[in-house]
C-alpha positions as CSV (number, residue, x, y, z in Angstrom):
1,X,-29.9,-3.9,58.4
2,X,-31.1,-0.8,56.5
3,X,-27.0,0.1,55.8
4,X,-26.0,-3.3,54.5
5,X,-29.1,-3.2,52.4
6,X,-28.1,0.2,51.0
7,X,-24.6,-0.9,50.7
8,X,-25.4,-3.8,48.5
9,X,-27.8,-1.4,46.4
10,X,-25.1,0.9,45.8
11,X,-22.3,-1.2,44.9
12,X,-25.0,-3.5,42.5
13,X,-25.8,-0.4,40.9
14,X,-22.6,0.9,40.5
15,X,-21.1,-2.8,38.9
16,X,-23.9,-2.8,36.6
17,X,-23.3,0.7,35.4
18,X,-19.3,0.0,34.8
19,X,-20.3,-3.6,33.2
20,X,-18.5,-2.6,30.4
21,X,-15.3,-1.3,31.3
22,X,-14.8,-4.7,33.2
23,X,-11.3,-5.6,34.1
24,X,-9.3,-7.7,35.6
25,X,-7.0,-6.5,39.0
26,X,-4.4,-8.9,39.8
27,X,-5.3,-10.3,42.9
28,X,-4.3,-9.8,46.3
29,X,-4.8,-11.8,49.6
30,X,-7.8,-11.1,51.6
31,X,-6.4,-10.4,55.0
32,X,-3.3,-9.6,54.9
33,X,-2.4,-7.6,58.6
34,X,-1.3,-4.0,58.4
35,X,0.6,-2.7,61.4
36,X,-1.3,0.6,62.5
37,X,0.8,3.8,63.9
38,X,-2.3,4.7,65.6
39,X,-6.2,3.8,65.2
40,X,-6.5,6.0,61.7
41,X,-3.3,5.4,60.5
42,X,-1.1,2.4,58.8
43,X,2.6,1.8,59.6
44,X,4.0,1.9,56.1
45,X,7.9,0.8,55.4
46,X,8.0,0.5,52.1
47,X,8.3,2.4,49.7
48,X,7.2,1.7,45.5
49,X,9.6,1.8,42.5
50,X,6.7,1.4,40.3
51,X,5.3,4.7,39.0
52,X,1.7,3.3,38.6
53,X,1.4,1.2,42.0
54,X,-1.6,3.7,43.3
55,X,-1.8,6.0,40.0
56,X,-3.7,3.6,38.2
57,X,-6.6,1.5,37.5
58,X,-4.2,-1.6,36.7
59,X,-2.0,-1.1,39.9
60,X,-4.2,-0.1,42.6
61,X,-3.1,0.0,46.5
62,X,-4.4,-3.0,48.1
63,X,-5.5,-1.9,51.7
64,X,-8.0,-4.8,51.9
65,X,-10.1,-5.0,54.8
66,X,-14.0,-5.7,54.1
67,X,-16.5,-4.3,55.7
68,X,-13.5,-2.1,57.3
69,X,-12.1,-1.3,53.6
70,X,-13.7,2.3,53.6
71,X,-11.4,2.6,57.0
72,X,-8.3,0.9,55.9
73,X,-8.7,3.1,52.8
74,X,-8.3,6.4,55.3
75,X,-5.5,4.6,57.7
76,X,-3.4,4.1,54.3
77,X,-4.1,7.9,53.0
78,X,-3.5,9.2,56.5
79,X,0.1,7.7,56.5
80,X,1.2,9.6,53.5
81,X,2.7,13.0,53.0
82,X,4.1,15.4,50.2
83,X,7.5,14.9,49.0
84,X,8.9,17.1,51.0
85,X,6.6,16.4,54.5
86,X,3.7,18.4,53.3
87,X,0.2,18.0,55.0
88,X,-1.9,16.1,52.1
89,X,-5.6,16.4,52.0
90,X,-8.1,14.0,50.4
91,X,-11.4,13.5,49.1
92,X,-13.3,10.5,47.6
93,X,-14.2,10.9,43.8
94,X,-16.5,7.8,44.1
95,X,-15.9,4.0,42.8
96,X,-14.7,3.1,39.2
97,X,-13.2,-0.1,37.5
98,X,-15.3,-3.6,38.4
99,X,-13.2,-6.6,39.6
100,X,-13.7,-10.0,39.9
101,X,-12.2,-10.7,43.1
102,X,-12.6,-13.9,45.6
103,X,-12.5,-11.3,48.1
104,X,-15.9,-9.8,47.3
105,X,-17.9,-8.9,49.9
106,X,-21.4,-9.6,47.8
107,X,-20.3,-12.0,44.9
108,X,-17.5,-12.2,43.0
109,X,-16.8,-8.9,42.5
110,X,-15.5,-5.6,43.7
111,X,-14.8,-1.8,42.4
112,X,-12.2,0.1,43.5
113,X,-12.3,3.5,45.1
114,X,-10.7,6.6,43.4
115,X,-9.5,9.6,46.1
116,X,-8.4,12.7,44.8
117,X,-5.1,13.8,46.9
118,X,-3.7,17.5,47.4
119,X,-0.5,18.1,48.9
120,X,-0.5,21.0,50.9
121,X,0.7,24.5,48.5
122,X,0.2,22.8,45.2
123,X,-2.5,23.1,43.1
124,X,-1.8,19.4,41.6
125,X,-4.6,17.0,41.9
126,X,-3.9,13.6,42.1
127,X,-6.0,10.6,41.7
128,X,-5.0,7.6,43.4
129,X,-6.8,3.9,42.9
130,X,-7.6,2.2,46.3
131,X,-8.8,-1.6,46.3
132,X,-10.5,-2.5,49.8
133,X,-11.0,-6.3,48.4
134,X,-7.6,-7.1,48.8
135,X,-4.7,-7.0,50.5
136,X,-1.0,-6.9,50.1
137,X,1.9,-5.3,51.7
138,X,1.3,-1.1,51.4
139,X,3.7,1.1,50.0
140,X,4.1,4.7,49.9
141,X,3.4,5.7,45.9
142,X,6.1,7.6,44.1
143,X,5.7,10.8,44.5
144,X,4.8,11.0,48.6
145,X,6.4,10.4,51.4
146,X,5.3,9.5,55.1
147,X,3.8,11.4,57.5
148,X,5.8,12.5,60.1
């Protein structure tokens, strides 16, 4: 009980303190199934055209999930790779970006998370934009490939 109650401190705190960067994420469904490789990872096929589908606030990836977003989150970063089958390590930068979402778990609205991503032997830091409100089918951003 403690955890939710923390949880729903948190993300109140942090909506109120974005409240005026509000936008609007296109929407996504709530629940839509993922195919998993293995327990921490997602089966991924596809692969994106568009350079900002991950890359930015506007085109986030949609891993959906709810109260298993932070997990779905994870299984979608532990499917990729570098471009050339690199290792990639990652590391949550924190939540940015308010929502309005139907998908909310609290409300009607969400924030998205932002992971910074290093393929192994660069020095590169990426950012890339992670909505756990919604779902839709993953891709692999531009940029990455799939773990082997």
């Amino acid at each position: 009980m403690k955890t939710i109650y923390l949880f729903i401190c948190i993300v109140g705190l942090l909506i109120s303190s974005c409240a005026t960067s509000k936008k609007s994420v296109r929407k996504g469904e709530a629940n839509v199934r993922h195919e998993l490789l293995d327990a921490r990872t997602f089966k991924i096929t596809k692969f994106a055209r568009d350079k900002t589908y991950g890359y930015s606030e506007d085109n986030p990836v949609k891993v959906g999930g709810g109260m298993e977003g932070p997990l779905n989150e994870q299984r979608f970063l532990n499917a990729l790779a570098g471009p050339n089958g690199e290792k990639v390590t990652y590391k949550r930068q924190g939540s940015c970006c308010p929502f309005k979402t139907p998908n909310a778990l609290f409300g009607d609205s969400g924030v998205l998370d932002m992971y910074e991503v290093i393929i192994e032997g660069s020095s590169e830091k990426i950012i890339l934009y992670l909505n756990m409100y919604d779902s839709e089918t993953l891709q692999v951003p531009v940029g990455f490939t799939l773990r082997k």
